[in-house]
C-alpha atoms as one frame of an Amber mdcrd trajectory, in Angstrom:
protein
  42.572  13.633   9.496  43.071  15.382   6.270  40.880  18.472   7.809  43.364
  18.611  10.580  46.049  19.174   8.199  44.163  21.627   5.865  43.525  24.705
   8.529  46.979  25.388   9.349  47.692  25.770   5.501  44.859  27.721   5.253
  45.856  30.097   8.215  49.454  30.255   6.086  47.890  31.427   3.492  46.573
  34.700   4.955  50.101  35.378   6.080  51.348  35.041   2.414  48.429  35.893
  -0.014  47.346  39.247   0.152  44.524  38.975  -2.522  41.371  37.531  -0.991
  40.356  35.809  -4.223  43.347  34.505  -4.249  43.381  33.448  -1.184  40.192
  31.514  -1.438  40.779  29.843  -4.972  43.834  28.187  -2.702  41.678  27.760
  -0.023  38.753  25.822  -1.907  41.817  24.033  -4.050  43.374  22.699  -1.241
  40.387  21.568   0.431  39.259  19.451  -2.102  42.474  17.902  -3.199  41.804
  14.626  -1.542  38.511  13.948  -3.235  39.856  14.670  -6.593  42.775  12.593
  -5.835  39.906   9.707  -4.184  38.265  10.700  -7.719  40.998  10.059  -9.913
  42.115   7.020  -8.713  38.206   5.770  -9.273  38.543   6.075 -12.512  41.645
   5.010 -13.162  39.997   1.793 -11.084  37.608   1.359 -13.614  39.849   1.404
 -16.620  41.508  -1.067 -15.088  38.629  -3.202 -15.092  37.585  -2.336 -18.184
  40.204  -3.241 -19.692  40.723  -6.966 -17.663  37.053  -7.552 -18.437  37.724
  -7.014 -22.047  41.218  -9.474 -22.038  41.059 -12.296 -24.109  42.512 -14.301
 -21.744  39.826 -16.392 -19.249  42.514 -16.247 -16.411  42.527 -12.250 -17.320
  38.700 -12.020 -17.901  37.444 -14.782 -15.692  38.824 -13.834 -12.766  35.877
 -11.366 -11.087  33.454 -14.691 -11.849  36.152 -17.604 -10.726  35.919 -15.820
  -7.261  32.158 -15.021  -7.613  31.868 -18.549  -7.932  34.096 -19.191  -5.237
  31.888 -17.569  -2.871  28.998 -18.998  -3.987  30.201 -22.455  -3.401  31.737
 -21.561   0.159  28.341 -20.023   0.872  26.551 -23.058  -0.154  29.101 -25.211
   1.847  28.444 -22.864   5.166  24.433 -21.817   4.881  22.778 -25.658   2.893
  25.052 -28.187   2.617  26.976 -28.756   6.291  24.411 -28.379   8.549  22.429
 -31.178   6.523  25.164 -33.529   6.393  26.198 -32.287   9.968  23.590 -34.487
  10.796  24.990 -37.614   9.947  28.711 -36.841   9.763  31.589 -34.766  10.949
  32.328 -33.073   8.276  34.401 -29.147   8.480  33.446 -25.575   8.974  34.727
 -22.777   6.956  35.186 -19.404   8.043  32.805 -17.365   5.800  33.936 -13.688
   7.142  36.589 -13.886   3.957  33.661 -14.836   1.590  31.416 -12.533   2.455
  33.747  -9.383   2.303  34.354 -10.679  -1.089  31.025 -11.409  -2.334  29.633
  -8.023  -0.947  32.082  -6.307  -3.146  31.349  -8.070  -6.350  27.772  -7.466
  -5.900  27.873  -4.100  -5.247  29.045  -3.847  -8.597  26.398  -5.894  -9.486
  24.335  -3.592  -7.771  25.631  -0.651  -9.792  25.484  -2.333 -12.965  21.774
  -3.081 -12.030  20.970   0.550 -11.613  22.351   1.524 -14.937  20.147  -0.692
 -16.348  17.122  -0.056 -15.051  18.088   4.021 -15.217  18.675   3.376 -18.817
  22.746   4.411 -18.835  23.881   1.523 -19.480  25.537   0.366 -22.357  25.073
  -2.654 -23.949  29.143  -3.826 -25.061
């Protein structure tokens, strides 16, 4: 979508830049804006995180592995533990498209964390 929007501004900009380096500093700014903007708001992501994994507070800090562990235990529920007791009782059956959205986030930063490791990035605090 945001391609659809750039060319027109681009096409303006012959109109009303008559330098050609100009014209494609503009060009190449304009064109990237969104990524820097996807960019910038990555990082600003992850100072956010830094900073609640840092909090002294466990409802601050704790919250990334409160839902981890959420997950697991809904997982658990879904995959071991009711189709055992299935067997012998009625017992319910949770929905586990939530969980697993959620857990496939948290370990992909898992994931990431895992590669800094193992590339030797990483730091250690």
């Amino acid at each position: 979508m945001l391609e659809s929007l750039i060319a027109p501004v681009v096409k303006l900009l012959d109109k009303f830049i008559p330098d050609a380096d100009t014209k494609v500093q503009l060009a190449h700014d304009i064109a990237t804006m969104g990524e820097k903007h996807a960019q910038d708001l990555a990082i600003a992501q992850i100072a956010v995180n830094t900073a609640a994994a840092a909090h002294k507070n466990m409802f601050v800090a704790g919250a990334r592995p409160a839902t981890l562990w959420i997950c697991n235990l809904g997982l658990l529920w879904s995959v071991f533990l009711q189709p055992i007791l299935s067997i012998w009782f009625i017992v319910p059956v949770v929905d586990t498209t939530l969980l697993m959205t959620m857990l496939g986030g948290l370990l992909g930063f898992g994931t990431m964390r895992m590669t800094e490791k193992l590339k030797g990035v990483a730091r250690n605090k």
